[in-house]
C-alpha positions in Angstrom: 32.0 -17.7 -5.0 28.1 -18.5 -3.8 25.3 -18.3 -5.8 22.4 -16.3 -4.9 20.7 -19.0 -6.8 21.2 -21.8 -3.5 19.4 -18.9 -1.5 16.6 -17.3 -3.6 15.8 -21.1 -5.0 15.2 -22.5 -1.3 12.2 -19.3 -1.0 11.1 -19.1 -4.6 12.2 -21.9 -6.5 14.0 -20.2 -9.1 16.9 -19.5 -10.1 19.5 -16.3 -10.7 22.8 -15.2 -11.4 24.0 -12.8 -8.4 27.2 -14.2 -6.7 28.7 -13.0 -3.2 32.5 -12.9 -2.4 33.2 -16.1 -0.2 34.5 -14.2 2.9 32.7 -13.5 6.2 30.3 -10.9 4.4 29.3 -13.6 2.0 26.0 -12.4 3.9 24.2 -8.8 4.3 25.0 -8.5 8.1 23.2 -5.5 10.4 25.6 -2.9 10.6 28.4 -3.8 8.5 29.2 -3.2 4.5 27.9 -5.7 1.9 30.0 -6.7 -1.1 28.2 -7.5 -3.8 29.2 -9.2 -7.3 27.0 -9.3 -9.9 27.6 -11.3 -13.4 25.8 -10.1 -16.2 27.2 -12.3 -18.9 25.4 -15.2 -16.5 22.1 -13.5 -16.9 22.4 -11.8 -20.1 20.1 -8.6 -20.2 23.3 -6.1 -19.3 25.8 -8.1 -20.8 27.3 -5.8 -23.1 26.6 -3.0 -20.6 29.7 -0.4 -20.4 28.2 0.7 -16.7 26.5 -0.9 -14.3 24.6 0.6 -10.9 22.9 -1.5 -8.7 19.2 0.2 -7.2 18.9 -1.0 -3.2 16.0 -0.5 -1.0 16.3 -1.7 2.9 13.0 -3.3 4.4 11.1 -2.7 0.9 10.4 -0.2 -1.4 7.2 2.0 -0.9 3.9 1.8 0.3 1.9 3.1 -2.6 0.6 -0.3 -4.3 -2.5 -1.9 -2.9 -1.3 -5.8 -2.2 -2.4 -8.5 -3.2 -3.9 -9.6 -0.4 -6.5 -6.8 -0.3 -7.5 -7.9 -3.9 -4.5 -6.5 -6.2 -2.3 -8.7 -8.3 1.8 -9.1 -7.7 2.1 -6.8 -10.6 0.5 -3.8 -8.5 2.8 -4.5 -5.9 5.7 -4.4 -8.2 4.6 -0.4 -8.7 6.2 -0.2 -5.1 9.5 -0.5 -6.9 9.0 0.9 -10.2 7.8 4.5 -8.4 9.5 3.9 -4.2 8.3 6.1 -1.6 10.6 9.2 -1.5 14.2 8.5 0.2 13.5 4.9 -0.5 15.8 3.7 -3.3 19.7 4.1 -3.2 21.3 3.7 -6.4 25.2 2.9 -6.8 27.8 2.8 -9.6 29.3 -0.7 -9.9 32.5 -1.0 -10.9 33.8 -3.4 -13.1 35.9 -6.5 -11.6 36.9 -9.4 -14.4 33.5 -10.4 -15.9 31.4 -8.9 -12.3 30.3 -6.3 -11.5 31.2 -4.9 -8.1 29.4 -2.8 -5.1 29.9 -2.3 -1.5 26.1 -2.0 0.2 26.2 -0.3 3.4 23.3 -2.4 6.0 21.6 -0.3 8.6 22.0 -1.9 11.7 18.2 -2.1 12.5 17.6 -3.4 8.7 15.7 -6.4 7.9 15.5 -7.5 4.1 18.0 -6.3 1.3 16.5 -5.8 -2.0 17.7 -4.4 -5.4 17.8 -4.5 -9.3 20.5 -3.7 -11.8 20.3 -1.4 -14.3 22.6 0.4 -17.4 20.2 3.1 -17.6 17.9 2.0 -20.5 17.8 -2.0 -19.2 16.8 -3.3 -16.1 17.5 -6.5 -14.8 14.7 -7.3 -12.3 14.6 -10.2 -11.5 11.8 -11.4 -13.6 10.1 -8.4 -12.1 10.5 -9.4 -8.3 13.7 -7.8 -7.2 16.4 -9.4 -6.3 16.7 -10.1 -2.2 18.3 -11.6 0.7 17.4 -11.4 4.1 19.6 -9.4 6.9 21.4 -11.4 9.3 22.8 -10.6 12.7 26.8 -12.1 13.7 25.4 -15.4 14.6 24.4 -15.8 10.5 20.1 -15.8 12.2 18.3 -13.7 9.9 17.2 -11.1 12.1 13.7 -10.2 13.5 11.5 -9.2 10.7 13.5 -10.3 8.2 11.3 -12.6 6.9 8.4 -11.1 7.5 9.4 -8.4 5.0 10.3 -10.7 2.9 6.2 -11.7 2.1 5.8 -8.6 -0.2 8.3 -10.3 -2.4 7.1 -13.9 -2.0 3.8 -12.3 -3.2 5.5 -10.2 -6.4 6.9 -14.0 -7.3 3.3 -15.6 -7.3 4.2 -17.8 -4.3 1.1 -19.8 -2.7 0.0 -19.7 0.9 1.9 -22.8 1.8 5.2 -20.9 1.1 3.9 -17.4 2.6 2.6 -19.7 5.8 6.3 -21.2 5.9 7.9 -18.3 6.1 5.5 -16.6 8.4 6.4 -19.6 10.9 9.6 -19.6 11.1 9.4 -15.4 11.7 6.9 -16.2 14.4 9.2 -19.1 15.8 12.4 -17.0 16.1 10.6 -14.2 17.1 7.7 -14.6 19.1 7.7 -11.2 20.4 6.7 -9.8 16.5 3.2 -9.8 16.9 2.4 -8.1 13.6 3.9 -11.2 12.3 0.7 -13.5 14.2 -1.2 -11.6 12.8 -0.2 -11.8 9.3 -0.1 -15.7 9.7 -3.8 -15.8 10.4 -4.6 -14.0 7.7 -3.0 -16.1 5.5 -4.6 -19.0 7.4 -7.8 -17.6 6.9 -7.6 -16.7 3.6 -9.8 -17.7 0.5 -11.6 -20.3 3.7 -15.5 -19.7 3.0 -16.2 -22.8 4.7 -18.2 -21.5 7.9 -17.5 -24.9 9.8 -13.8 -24.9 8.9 -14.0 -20.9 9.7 -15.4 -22.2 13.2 -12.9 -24.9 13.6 -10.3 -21.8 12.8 -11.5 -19.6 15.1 -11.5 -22.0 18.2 -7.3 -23.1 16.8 -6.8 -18.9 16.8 -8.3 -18.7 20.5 -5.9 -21.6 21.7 -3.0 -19.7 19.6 -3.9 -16.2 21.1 -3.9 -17.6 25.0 -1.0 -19.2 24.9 0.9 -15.8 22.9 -1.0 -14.0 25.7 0.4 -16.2 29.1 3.9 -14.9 27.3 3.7 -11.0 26.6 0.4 -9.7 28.4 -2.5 -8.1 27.4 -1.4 -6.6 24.5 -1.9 -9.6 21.9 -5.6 -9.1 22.7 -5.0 -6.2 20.3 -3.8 -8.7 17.6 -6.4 -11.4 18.5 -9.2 -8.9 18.0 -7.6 -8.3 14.7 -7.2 -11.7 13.5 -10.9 -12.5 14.5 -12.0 -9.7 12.6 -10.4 -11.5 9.6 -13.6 -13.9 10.0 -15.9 -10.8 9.1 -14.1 -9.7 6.1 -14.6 -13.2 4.9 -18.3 -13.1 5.6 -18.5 -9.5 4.3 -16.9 -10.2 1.0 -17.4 -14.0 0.3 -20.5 -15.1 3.0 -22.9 -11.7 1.9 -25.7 -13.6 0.0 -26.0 -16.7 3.0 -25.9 -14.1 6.0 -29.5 -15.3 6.8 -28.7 -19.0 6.7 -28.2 -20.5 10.4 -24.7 -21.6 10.2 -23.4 -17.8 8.9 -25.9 -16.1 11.4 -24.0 -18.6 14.5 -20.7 -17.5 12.8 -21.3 -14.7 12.5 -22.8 -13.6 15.9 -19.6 -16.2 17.9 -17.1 -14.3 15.9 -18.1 -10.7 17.2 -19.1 -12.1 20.4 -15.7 -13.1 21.0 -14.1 -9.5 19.5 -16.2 -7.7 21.9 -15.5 -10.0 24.7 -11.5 -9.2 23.6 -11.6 -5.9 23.3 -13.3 -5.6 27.0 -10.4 -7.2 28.1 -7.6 -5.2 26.9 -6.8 -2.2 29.7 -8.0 1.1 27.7 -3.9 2.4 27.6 -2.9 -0.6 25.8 -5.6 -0.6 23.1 -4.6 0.1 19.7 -7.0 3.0 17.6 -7.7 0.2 15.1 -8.9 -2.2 17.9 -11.0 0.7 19.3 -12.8 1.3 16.0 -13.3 -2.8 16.0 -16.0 -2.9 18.9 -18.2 -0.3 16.3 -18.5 -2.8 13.7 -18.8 -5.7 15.7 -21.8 -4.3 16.9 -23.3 -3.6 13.5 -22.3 -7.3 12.8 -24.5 -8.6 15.5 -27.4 -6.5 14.3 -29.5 -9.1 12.0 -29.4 -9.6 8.8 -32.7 -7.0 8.0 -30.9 -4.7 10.5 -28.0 -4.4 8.7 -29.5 -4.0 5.2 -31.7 -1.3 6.5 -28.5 0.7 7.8 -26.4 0.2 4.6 -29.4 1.5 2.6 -29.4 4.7 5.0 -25.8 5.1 4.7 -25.8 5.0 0.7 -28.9 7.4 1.0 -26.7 10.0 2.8 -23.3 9.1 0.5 -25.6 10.0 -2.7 -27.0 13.0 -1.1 -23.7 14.3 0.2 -22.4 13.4 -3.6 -25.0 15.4 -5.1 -24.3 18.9 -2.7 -23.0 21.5 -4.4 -23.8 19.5 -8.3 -25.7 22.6 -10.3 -24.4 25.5 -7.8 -21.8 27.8 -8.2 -18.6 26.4 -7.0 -17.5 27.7 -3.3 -14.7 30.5 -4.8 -11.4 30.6 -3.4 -7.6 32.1 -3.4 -4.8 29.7 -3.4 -1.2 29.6 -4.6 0.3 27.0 -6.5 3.4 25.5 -5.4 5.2 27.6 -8.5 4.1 30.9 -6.6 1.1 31.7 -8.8 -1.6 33.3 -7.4 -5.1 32.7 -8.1 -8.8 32.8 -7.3 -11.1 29.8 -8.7 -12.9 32.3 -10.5 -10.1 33.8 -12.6 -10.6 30.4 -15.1 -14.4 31.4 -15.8 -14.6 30.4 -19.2 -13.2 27.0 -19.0 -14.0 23.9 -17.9 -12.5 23.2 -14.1 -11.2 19.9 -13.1 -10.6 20.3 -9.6 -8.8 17.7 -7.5 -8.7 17.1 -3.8 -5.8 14.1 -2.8 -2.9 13.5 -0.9 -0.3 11.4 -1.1 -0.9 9.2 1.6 -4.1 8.1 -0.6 -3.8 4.8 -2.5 -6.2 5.3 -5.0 -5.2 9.0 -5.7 -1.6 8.0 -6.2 -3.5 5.4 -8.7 -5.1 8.0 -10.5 -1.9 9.7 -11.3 -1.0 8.1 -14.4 -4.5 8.9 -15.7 -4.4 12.5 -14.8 -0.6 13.0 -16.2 -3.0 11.6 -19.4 -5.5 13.9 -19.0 -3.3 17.0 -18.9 -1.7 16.5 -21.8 -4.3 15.5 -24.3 -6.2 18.5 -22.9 -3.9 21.2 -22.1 -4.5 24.2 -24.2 -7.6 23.1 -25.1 -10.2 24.9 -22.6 -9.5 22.4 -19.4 -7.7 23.8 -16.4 -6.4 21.2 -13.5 -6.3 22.3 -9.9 -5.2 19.2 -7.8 -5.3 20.5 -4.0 -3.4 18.1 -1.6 -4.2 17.5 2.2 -0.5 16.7 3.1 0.2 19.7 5.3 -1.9 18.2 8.0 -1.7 14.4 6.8 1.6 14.0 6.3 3.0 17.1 7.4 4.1 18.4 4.2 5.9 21.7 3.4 5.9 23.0 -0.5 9.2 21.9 -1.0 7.8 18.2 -0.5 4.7 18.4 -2.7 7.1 20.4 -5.4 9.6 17.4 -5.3 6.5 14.4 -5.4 4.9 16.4 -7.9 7.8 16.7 -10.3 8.8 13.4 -10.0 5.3 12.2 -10.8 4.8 14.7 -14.1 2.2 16.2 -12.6 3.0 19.7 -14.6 -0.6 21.1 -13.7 -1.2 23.6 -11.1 -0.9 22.2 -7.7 -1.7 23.7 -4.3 -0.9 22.4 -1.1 -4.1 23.1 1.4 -2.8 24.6 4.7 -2.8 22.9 8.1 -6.4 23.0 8.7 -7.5 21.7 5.5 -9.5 25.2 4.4 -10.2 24.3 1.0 -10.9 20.9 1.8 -13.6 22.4 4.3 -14.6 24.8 2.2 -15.9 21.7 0.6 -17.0 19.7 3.0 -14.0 16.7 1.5 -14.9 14.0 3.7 -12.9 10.9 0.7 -10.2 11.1 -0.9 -9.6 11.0 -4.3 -12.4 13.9 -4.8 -12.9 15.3 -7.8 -15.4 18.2 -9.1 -16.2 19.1 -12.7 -16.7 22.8 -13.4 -18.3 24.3 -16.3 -17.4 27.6 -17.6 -20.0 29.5 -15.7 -18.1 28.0 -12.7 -21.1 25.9 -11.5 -20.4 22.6 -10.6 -21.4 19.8 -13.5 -20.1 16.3 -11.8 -18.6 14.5 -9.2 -19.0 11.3 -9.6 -17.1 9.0 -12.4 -14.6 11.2 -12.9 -11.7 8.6 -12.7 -10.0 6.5 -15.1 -11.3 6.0 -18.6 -14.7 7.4 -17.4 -13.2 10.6 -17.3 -11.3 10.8 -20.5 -14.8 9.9 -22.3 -16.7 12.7 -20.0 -13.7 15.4 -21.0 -13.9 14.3 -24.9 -17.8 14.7 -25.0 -16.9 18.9 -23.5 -13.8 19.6 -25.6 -13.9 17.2 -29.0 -16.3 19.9 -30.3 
């Protein structure tokens, strides 16, 4: 027997109790079955467990969770396992061999990363809430190409520093050259938490050297990812450089580093640009403005966010028909007499899939009680949605409200001019439209109480 202990301690320097049968699937190989043994007297949570099924996900779990990178903590990337994307999780029924637990795994034979919990069906063993993993390898025993890139998510879920995430990123970049997703994920770990705007300068020139040398290899396409990584350099001046964009060494920085994005982005043949990149040249032009410039602009655009925000606040709310995915149907103007919480989303929308929880809360402290939930999503045209999908999300989420799934061309949402996503209206029981703004969160909850506590 092996330990997954030798190969989880080498990335996250802990330890755990998994153990592979010694034979030449001691590894997760592309394209071939997996045996996996799994003692739970060793680890102790399921040990007196009279079934066992191991949860898998190839190449990660869902995309719902905000990382950590964009601000989030490893604990809202964990929600990626504890609610998957649909179709994401497998789950299998062990069976029991001496004191293991057995499974045989089936491996894609374009997967990257294995990972996967235990569970009795009240207790999970997760790893100390990081899944348990182990990268994919190809005949050769070379874990393959994105293998450890995937493998980040998880090093961030364990709380791992930079150093390690850097590591990791290297040797994905030095097997695989070719992944240029995975350059540019290294320089934004480079770059990251550097406010320094001579080491950021010092950076920048290293990532220009990097970049040429990527490009004399595989063309004009890494100017796409250079561009990219450059544009790292702004979101650090953006978010942690704001209140010193008028001193000299920001403004040089500052006007060098979109300089050199525009000067990219010119030199990338218009077929091989990427939309991302396109929409880079934009805002590097509103970054070379001056500091005043740019002020001026932002105070515009929050002028015409608050006056969009305000349309429709005190008029009579834009009637409708709609049917609910349960075959109801209804016109807005049926539920005069109560108050209206009407909510545009989709799916694809981190912070609405956020909001869930608090709307499942909603519902059922207010149900009954003169509130009324319409949630209307956008996923026939976003994510090309039928009923059947938004009935099965909907469900799983406990979202027992009524729920309507907008048609291809977003009619309700235009209706409403729904230019954001999560947007939510209040409306009162003359069906005029009270709020829409704070209506999130605990913000809500108080707003609601205030209406129907009476």
């Amino acid at each position: 027997m092996r330990a997954l202990s030798l190969f989880v301690t080498a990335i996250f320097g802990i330890s755990c109790s998994v153990t592979f049968l010694s034979s030449d699937r001691d590894k997760p190989i592309a394209g071939k079955s997996y045996t996996l043994l799994y003692d739970a007297l060793d680890v102790g949570i399921l040990s007196e467990a009279d079934q066992v099924w191991v949860v898998y996900a190839i190449d990660y779990w869902g995309t719902r969770a905000v990382q950590k990178l964009r601000g989030e903590g490893e604990s809202d990337l964990f929600q990626n396992v504890l609610e998957p994307d649909s179709g994401r999780a497998s789950r299998i029924l062990m069976v029991r061999s001496g004191r293991y637990w057995k499974a045989e795994i089936p491996i894609p034979a374009n997967a990257s990363l294995l990972s996967y919990y235990f569970t009795d069906g009240t207790r999970y063993d997760y790893n100390n809430r990081k899944t348990y993993i182990s990268n994919i390898f190809d005949d050769n025993g070379k874990p393959v190409r994105g293998s450890r890139f995937r493998n980040v998510d998880f090093l961030l879920m364990s709380g791992a520093g930079a150093a390690s995430i850097l590591e990791e990123l290297r040797k994905e970049t030095n097997e695989y050259p070719d992944h240029l997703l995975a350059h540019l994920v290294y320089w934004r770990f480079r770059l990251f938490d550097t406010v320094s705007p001579d080491t950021l300068r010092m950076l920048m020139s290293e990532l220009e050297q990097y970049y040429t040398k990527l490009q004399g290899q595989y063309g004009d396409t890494v100017l796409n990812y250079k561009a990219l990584s450059l544009d790292e350099i702004n979101r650090i001046i953006r978010l942690s450089l704001q209140n010193r964009s008028k001193e000299s060494v920001v403004a040089d920085l500052t006007k060098s580093v979109n300089t050199k994005i525009l000067e990219t982005i010119e030199k990338i043949p218009t077929e091989k640009r990427l939309r991302r990149v396109t929409q880079l040249a934009s805002f590097a032009n509103y970054m070379l403005l001056s500091p005043e410039e740019r002020e001026r602009l932002e105070e515009e655009s929050r002028r015409r966010f608050e006056e969009m925000i305000s349309e429709f606040v005190g008029q009579p709310a834009p009637d409708f028909s709609f049917e609910t995915t349960s075959g109801e149907k209804h016109r807005l103007s049926d539920f005069r007499g109560t108050f209206v919480l009407l909510d545009f989303w989709g799916s694809w929308c981190g912070p609405c899939v956020q909001e869930i929880p608090n709307l499942v809360q909603i519902h059922e402290k207010f149900e009954g009680r003169g509130l009324v939930i319409i949630s209307v999503s956008n996923d026939a045209s976003a994510s090309k949605w039928d009923r059947a999908n938004l009935v099965d999300y909907t469900e799983k989420k406990g979202m027992k409200w009524m729920q309507v799934l907008d048609d291809p061309t977003n009619i309700i949402h235009n209706l409403y001019k729904i230019q954001f996503w999560p947007n939510v209206f209040l409306i009162d029981r003359e069906g005029k439209v009270m709020q829409r703004q704070g209506l999130r969160g605990d913000e809500l909850a108080k707003i609601l109480s205030s209406l129907l506590d009476k």
